[in-house]
TIDO-251899 format. One record per residue: x, y, z of N, C-alpha, C in turn. Coordinates in steps of 0.05 Angstrom, whole numbers, plus 5000, padded with zeros to 4 digits. Last residue first. Layout:
[[X, Y, Z], [X, Y, Z], [X, Y, Z]],
...
END
This chain:
[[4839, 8603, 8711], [4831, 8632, 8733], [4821, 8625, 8762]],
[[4833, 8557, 8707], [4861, 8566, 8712], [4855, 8590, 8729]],
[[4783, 8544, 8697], [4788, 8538, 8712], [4813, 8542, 8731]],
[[4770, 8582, 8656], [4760, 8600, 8681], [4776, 8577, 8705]],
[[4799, 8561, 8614], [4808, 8585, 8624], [4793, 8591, 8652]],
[[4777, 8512, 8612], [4791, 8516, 8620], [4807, 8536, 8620]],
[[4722, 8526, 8591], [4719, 8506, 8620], [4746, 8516, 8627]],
[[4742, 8545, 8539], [4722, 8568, 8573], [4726, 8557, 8589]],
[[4742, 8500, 8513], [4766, 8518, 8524], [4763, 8538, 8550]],
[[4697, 8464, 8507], [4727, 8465, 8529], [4743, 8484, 8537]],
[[4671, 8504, 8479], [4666, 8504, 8503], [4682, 8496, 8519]],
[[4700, 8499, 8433], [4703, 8521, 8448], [4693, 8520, 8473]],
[[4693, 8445, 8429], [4722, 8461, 8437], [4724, 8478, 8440]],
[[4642, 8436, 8416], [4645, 8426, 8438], [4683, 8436, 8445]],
[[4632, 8467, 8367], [4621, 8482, 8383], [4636, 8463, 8417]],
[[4663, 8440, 8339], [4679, 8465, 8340], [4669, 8475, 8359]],
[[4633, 8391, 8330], [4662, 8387, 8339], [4675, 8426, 8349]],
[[4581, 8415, 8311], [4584, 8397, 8339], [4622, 8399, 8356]],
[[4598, 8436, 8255], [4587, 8454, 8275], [4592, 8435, 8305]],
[[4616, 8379, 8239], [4640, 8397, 8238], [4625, 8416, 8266]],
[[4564, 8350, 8239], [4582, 8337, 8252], [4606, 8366, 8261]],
[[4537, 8386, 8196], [4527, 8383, 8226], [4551, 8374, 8244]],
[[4570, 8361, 8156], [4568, 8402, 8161], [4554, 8397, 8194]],
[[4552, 8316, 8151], [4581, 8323, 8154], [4584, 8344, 8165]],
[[4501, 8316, 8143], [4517, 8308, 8170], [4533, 8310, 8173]],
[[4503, 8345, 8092], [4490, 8350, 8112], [4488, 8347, 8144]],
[[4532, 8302, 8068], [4539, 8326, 8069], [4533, 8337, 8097]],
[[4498, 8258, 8064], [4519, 8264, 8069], [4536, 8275, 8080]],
[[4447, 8280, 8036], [4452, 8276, 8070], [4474, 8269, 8069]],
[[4476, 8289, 7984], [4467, 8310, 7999], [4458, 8303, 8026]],
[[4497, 8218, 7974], [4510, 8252, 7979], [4501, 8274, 7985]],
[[4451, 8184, 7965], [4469, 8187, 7983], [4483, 8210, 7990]],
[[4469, 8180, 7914], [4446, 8185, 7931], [4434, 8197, 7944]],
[[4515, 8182, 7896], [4501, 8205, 7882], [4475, 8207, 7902]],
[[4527, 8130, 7918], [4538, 8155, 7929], [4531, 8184, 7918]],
[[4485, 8099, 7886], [4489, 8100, 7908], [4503, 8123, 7928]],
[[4510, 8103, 7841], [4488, 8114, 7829], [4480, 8119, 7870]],
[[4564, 8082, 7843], [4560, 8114, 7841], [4531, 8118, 7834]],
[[4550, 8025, 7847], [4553, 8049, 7870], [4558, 8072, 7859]],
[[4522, 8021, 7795], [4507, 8013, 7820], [4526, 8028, 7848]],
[[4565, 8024, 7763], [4545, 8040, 7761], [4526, 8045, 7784]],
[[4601, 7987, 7779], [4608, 8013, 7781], [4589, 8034, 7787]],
[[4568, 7934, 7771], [4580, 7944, 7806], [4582, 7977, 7805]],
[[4562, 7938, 7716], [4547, 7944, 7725], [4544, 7948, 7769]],
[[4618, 7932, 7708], [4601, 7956, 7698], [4574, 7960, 7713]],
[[4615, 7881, 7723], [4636, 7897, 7736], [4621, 7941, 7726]],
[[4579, 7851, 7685], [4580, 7848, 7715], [4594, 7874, 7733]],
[[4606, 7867, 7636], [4584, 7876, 7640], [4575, 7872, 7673]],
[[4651, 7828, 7646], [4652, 7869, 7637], [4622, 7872, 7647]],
[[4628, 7779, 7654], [4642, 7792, 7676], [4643, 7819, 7670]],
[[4604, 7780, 7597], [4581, 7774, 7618], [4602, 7787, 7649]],
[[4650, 7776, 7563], [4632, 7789, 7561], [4610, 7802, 7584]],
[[4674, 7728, 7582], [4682, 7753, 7584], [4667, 7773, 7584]],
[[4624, 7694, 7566], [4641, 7692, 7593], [4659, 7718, 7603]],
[[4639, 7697, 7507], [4609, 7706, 7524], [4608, 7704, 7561]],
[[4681, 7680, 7501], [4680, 7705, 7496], [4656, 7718, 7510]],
[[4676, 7620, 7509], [4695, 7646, 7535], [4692, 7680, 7524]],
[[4638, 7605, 7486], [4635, 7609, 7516], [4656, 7623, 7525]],
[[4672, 7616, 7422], [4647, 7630, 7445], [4639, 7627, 7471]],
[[4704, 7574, 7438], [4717, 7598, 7448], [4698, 7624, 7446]],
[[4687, 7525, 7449], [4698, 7536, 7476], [4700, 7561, 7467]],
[[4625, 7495, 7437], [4624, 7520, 7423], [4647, 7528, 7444]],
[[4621, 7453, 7466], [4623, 7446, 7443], [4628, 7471, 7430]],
[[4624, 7474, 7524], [4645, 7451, 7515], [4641, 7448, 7491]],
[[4571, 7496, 7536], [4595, 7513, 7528], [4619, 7496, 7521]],
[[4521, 7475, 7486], [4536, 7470, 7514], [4559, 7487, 7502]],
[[4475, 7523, 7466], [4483, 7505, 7458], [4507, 7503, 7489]],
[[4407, 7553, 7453], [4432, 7543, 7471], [4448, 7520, 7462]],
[[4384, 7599, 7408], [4389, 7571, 7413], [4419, 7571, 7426]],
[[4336, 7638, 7415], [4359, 7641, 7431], [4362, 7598, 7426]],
[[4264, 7632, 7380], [4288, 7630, 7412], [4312, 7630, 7409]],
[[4207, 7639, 7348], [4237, 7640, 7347], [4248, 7636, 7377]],
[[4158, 7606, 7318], [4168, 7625, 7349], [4196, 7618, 7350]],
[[4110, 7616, 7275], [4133, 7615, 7274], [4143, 7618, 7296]],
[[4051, 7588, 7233], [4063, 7601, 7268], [4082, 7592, 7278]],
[[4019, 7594, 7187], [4038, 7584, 7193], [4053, 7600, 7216]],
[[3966, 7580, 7137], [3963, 7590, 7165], [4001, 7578, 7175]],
[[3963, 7588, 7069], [3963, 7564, 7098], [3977, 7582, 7114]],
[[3913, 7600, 7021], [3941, 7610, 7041], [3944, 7597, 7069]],
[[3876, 7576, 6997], [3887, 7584, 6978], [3921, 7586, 7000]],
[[3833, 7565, 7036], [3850, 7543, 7023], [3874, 7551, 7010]],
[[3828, 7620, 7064], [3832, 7593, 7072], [3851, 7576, 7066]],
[[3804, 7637, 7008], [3826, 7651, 7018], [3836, 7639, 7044]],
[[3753, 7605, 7009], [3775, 7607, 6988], [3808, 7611, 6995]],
[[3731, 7628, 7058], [3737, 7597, 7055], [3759, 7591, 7031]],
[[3718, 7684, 7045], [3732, 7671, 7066], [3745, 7642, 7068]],
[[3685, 7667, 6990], [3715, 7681, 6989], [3728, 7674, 7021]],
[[3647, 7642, 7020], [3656, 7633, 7000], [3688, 7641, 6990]],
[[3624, 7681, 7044], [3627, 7655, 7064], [3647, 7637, 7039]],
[[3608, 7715, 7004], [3623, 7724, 7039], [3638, 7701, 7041]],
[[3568, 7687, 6979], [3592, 7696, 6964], [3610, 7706, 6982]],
[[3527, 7689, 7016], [3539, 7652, 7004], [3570, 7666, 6998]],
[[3511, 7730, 7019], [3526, 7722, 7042], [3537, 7698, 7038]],
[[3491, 7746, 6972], [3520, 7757, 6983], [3530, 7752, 7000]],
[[3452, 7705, 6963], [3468, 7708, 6957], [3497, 7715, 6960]],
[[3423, 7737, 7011], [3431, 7706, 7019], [3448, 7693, 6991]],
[[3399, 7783, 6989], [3417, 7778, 7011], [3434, 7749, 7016]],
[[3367, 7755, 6936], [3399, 7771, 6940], [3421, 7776, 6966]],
[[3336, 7737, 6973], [3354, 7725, 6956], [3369, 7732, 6956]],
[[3314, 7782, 6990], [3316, 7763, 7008], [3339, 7753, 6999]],
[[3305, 7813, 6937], [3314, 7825, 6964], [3327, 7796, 6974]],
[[3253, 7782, 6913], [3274, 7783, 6899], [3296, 7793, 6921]],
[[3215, 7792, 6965], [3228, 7758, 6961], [3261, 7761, 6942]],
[[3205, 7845, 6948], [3218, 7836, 6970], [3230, 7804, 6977]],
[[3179, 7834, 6890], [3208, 7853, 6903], [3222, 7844, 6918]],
[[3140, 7808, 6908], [3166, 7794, 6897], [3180, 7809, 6894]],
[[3110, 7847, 6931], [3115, 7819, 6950], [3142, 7803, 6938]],
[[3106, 7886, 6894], [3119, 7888, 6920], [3131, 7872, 6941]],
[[3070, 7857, 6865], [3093, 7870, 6853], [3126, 7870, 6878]],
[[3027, 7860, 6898], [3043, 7829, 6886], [3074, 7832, 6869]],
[[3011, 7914, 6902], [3023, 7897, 6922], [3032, 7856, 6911]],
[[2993, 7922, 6847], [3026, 7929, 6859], [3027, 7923, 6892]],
[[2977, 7861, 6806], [2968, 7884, 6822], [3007, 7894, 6838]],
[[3012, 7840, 6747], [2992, 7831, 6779], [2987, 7859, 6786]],
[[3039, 7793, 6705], [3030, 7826, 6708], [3015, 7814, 6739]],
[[3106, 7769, 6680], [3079, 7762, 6693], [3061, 7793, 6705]],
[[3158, 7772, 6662], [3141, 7764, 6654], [3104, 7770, 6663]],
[[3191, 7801, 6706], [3188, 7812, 6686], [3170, 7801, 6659]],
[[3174, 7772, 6754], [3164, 7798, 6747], [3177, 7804, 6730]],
[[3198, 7727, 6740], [3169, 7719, 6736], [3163, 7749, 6741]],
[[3248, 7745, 6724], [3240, 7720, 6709], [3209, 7730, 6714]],
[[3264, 7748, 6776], [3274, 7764, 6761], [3249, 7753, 6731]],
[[3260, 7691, 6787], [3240, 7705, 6815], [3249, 7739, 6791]],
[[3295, 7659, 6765], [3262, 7659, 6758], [3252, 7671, 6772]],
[[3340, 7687, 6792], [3326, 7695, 6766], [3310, 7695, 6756]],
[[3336, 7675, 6850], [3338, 7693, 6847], [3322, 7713, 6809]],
[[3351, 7619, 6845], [3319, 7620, 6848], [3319, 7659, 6850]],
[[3406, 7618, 6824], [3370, 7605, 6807], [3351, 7611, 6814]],
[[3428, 7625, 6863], [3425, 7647, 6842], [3402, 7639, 6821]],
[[3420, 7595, 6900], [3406, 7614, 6907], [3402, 7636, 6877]],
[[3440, 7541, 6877], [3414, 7542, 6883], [3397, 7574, 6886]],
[[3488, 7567, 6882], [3485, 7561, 6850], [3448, 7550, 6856]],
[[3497, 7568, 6936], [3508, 7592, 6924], [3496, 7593, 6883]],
[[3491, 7504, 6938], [3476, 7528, 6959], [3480, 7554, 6945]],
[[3548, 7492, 6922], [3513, 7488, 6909], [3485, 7496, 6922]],
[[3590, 7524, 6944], [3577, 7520, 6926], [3550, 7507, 6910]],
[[3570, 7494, 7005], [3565, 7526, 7003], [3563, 7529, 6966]],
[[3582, 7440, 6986], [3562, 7446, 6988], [3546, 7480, 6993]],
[[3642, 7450, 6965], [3628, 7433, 6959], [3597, 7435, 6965]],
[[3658, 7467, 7027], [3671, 7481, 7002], [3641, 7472, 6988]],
[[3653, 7417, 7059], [3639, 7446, 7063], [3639, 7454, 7037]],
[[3679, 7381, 7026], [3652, 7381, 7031], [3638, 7398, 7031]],
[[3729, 7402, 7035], [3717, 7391, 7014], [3681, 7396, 7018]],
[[3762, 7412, 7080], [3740, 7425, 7079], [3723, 7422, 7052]],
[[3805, 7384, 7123], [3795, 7378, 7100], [3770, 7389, 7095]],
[[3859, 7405, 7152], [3837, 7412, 7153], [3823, 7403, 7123]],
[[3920, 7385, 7178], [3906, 7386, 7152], [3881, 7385, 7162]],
[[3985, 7405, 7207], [3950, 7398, 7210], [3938, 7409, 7182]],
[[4044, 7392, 7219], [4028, 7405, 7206], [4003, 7392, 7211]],
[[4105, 7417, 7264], [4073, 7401, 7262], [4061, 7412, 7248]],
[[4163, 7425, 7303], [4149, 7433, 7271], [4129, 7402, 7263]],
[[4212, 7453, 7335], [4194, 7433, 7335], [4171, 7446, 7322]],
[[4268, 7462, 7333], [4260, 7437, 7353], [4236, 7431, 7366]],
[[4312, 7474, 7287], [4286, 7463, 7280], [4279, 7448, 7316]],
[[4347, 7527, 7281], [4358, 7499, 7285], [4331, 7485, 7297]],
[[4348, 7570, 7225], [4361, 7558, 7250], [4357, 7535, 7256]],
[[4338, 7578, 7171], [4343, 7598, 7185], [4357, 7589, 7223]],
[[4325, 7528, 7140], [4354, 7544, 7145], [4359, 7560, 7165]],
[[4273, 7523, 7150], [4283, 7506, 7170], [4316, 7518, 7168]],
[[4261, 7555, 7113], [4247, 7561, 7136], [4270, 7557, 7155]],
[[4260, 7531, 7060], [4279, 7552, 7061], [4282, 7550, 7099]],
[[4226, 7490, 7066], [4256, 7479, 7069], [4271, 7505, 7069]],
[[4181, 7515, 7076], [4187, 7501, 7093], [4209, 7491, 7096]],
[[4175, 7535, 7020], [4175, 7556, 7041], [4187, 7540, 7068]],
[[4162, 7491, 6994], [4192, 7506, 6987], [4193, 7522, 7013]],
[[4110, 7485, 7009], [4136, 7468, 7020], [4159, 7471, 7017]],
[[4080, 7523, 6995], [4085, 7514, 7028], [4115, 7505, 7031]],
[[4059, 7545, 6946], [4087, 7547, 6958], [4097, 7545, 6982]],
[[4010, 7541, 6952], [4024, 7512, 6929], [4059, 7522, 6936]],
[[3993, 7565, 6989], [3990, 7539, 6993], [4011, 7521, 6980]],
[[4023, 7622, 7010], [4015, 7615, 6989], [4012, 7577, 6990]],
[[4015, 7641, 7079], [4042, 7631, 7059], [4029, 7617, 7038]],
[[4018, 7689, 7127], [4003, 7671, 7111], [4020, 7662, 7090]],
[[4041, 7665, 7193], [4045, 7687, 7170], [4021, 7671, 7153]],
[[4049, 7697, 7264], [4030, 7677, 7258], [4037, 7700, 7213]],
[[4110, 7691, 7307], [4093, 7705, 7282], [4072, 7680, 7272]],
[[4145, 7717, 7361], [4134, 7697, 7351], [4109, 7716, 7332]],
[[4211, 7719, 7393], [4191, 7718, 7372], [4178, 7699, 7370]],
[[4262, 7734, 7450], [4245, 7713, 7437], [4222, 7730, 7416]],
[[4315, 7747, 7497], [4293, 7754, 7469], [4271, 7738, 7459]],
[[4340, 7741, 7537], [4354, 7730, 7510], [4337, 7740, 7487]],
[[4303, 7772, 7576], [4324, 7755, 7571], [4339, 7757, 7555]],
[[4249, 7814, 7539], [4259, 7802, 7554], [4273, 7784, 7553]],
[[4250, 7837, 7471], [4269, 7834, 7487], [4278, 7818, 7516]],
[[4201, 7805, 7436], [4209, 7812, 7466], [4232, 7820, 7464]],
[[4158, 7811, 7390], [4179, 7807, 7391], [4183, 7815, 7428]],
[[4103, 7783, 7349], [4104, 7792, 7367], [4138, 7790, 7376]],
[[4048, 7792, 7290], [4078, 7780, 7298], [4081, 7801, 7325]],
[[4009, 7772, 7235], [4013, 7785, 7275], [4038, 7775, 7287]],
[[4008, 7762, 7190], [3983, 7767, 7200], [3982, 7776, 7224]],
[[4057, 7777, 7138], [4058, 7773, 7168], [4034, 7782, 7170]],
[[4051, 7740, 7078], [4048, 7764, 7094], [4051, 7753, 7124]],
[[4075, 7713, 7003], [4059, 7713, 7031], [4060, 7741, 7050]],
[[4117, 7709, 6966], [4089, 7713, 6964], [4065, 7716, 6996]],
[[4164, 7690, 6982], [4145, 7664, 6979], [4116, 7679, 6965]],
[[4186, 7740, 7006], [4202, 7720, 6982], [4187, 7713, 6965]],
[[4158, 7748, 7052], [4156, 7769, 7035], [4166, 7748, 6996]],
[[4181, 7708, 7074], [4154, 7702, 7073], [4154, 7723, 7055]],
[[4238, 7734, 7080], [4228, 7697, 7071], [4198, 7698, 7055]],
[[4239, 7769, 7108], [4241, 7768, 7078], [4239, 7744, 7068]],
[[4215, 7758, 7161], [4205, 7777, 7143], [4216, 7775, 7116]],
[[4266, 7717, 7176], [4238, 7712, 7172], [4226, 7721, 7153]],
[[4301, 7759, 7179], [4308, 7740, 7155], [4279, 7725, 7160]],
[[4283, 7785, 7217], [4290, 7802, 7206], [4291, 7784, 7179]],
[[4287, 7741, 7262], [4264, 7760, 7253], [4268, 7771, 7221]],
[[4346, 7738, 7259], [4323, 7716, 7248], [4294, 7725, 7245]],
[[4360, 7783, 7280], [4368, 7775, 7258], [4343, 7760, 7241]],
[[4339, 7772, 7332], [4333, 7803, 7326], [4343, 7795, 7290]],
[[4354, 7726, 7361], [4327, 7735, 7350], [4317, 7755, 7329]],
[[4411, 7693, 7334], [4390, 7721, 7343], [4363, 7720, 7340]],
[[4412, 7641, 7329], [4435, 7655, 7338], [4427, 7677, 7351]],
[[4347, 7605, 7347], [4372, 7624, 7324], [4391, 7634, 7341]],
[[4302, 7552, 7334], [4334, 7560, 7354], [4347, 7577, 7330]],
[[4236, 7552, 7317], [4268, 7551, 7311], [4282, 7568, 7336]],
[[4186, 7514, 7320], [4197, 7531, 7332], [4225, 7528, 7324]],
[[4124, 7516, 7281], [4153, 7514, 7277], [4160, 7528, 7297]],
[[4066, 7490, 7249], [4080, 7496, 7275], [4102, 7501, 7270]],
[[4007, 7502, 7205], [4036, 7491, 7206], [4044, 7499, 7230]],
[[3945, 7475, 7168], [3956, 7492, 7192], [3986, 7483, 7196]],
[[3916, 7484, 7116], [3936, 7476, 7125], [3945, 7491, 7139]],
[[3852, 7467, 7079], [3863, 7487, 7102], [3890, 7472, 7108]],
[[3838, 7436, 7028], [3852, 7435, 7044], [3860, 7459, 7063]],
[[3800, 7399, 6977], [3806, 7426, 6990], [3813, 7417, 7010]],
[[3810, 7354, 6922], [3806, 7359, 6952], [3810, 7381, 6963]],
[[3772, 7349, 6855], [3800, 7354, 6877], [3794, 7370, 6908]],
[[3721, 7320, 6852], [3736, 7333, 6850], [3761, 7338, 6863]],
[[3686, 7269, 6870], [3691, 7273, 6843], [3729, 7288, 6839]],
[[3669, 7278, 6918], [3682, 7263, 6925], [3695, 7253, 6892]],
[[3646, 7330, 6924], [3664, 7325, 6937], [3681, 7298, 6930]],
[[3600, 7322, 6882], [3634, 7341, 6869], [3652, 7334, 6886]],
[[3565, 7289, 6915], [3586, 7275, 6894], [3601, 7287, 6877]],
[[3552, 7323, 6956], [3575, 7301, 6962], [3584, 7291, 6936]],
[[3527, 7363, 6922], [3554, 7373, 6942], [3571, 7352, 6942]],
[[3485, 7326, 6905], [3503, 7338, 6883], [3531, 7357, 6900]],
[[3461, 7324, 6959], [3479, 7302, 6940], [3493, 7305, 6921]],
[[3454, 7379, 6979], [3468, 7358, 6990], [3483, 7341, 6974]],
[[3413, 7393, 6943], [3444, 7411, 6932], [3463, 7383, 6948]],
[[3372, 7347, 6942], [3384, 7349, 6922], [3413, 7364, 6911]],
[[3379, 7328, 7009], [3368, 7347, 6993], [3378, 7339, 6975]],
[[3377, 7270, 7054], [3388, 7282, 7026], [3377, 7305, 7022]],
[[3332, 7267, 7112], [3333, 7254, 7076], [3361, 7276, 7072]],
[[3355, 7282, 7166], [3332, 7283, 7146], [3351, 7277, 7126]],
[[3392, 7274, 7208], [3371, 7255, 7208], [3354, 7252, 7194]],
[[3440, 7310, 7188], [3441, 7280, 7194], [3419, 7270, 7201]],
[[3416, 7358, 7196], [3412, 7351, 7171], [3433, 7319, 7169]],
[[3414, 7380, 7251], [3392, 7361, 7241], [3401, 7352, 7229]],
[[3452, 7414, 7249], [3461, 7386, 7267], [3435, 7370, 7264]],
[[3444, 7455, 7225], [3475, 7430, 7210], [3455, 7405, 7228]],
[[3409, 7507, 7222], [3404, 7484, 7236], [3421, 7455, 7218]],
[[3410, 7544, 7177], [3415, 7549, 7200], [3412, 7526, 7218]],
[[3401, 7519, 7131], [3423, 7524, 7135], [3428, 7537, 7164]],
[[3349, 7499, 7128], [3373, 7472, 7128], [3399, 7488, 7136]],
[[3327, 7553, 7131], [3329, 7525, 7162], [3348, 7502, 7153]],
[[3334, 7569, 7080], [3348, 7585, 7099], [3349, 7557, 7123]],
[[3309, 7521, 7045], [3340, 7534, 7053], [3352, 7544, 7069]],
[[3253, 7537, 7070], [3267, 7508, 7073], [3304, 7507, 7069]],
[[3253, 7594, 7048], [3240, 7588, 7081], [3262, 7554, 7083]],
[[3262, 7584, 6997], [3279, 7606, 7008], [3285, 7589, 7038]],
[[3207, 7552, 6982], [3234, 7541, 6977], [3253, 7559, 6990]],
[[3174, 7594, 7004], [3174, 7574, 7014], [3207, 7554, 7011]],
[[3180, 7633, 6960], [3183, 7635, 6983], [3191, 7607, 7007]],
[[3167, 7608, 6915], [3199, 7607, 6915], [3202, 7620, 6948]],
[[3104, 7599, 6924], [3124, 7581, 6926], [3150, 7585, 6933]],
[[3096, 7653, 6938], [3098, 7643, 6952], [3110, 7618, 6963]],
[[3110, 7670, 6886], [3119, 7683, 6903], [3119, 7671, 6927]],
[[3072, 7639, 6853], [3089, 7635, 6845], [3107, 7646, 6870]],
[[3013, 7664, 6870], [3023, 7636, 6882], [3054, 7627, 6877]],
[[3027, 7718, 6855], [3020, 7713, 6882], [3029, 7683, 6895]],
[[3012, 7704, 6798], [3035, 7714, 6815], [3037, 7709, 6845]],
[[2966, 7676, 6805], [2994, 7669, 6795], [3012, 7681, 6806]],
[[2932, 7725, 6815], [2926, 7698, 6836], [2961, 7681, 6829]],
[[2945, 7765, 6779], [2945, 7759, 6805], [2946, 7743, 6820]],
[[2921, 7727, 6735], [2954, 7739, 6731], [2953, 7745, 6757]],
[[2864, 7736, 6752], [2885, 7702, 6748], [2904, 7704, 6744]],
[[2855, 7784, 6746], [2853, 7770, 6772], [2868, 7744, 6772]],
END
């Protein structure tokens, strides 16, 4: 009965401790008006011990000669660097245009940023730093709290004897834990994989330049643009007289029957009139 009553009470405690975790962690916007916890302070002082974690967000819009190229030299850039395309989008409408969101190895941002800027002609590139120390920093001692109380909870049923509903009660506490383990360890790799690959959104364009500085591309693209003008008159009326052509016809062949039927009738008029 007193290995019962123990158990029982031991289950309840680490229950309780679970119960006070779980609410510091579902409710942030209190934990500015209560005390410290103990993972809290041991969070802030690795945060402010250890090396800094960093999300890095980047902008870039480049001017290319092509889109269809510069895409194309994008993809092997980032491929280059270790990284991936997360969503990329291409148009043909106009001139064309792209745009790619990639992931790009952290510690190889900045090489990646001077290859980048080769590809064309830079007119406009912003980085944002996300400092997630802290977070980082305290999900780990939240994640090192849970696996503790997981063991001595491993710990006290494989020590301790009770009836099999006390058995059952720290089963299910042991359960709890573990859930809230695997979700520390979720929340943990997402955040890793974060820091580890910076976020980088690329939008290509058609770079204009004046036709007085580039003359004998503007006249080639000037020529270019009249063929294609004139081609496209051609196409546009024979697509018109293809239309067009079976009523055409149709009134033509009506018109002929009208003209033959109104001369023969002249002619009657004027034989009976002679007669």
């Amino acid at each position: 009965m007193t290995h019962s009553l123990s158990l029982r009470a031991a289950a309840a405690a680490f229950a309780s401790l679970l119960l006070v975790a779980s609410c510091s962690r579902s409710e942030p916007s209190s934990t500015a008006a209560m005390p410290a916890s103990p993972s809290a302070g041991r969070a802030e002082q690795a945060s402010m011990s250890g090396p800094r974690q960093r999300i890095v967000h980047v902008g870039t819009t480049l001017g290319v000669d092509s889109v269809e190229r510069g895409a194309v030299a994008l993809r092997g850039l980032t491929s280059r660097y270790g990284g991936y395309v997360e969503s990329g989008t291409e148009s043909a409408t106009g001139d064309g245009s792209a745009s790619f969101v990639l992931r790009i190895p952290a510690s190889r941002l900045g090489a990646f940023r001077t290859d980048l800027r080769r590809l064309g002609e830079v007119v406009r590139d912003e980085e944002r730093v996300e400092d997630v120390t802290a977070q980082h920093a305290d999900l780990g001692a939240r994640l090192r709290n849970a696996r503790a109380q997981e063991a001595r909870l491993q710990e006290l049923l494989a020590t301790r004897t009770g009836s099999l509903a006390d058995v059952v009660a720290v089963t299910n506490e042991i359960g709890r834990v573990r859930e809230t383990i695997e979700r520390y360890e979720a929340e943990q790799r997402v955040l890793d994989a974060r820091i580890a690959m910076a976020d980088v959104s690329v939008s290509l364009s058609p770079r204009h330049v004046a036709f007085w500085q580039e003359p004998g591309r503007s006249v080639v693209e000037a020529a270019s643009f009249g063929f294609h003008g004139a081609c496209a008159v051609v196409v546009g009326v024979t697509m018109a007289l293809v239309a067009v052509g079976p009523t055409a016809l149709v009134g033509l062949f009506a018109l002929i029957v009208l003209i033959f039927a109104a001369r023969a009738i002249f002619r009657r008029r004027t034989v009976v009139a002679s007669a």
